[in-house]
N, C-alpha and C positions, 0 to 999 in steps of 0.2 A: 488960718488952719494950715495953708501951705508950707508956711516957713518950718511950724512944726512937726508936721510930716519928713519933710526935709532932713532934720536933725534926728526924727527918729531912723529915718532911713538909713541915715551914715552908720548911727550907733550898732543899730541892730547888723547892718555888715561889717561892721570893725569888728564887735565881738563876735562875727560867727568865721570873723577870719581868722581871729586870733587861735580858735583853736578847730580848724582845717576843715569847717563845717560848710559847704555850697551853697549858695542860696539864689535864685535867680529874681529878680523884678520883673512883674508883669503886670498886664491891664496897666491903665493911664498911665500911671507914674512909669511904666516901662518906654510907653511912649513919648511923654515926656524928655525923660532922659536920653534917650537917643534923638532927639531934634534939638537938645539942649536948652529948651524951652519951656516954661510953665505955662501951656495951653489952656487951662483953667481949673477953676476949685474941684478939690479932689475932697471924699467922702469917707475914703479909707484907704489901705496901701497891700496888693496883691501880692503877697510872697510864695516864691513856689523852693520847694528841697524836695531831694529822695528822703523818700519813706523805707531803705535798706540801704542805706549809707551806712558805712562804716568810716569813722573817722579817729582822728588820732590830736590829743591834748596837748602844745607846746609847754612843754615848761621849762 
C-alpha cells in the first residue's frame, strides 16, 4: 500500500503544480517525508489546501 500512496502522492502534487494550485502533506505521510523515511503502513494520505485560494491555469 505504501509504494502506492507514494505514486499517488507525486501525481496528485505534480498535477496541482501544474496549475498553481498549493497543497500541503500532513499527518504521517508528512511526517514521513520529512525524516525521509517510511516509518510504517499508512491507511490513507492527509492533504490539506485553502478553501479561498485563488489560482491561475499554465497554459
Amino acid at each position: 500500500m505504501n509504494c502506492h500512496h507514494i505514486d499517488l502522492i507525486y501525481q496528485l502534487f505534480s498535477e496541482a503544480d501544474k496549475v498553481g494550485l498549493p497543497l500541503w502533506l500532513q499527518g504521517g505521510w508528512a511526517i514521513d517525508a520529512k525524516l525521509n523515511l517510511i516509518t510504517r503502513e499508512h491507511d490513507d494520505i492527509d492533504i490539506a489546501y485553502l478553501t479561498s485560494c485563488t489560482y491561475q491555469e499554465n497554459h
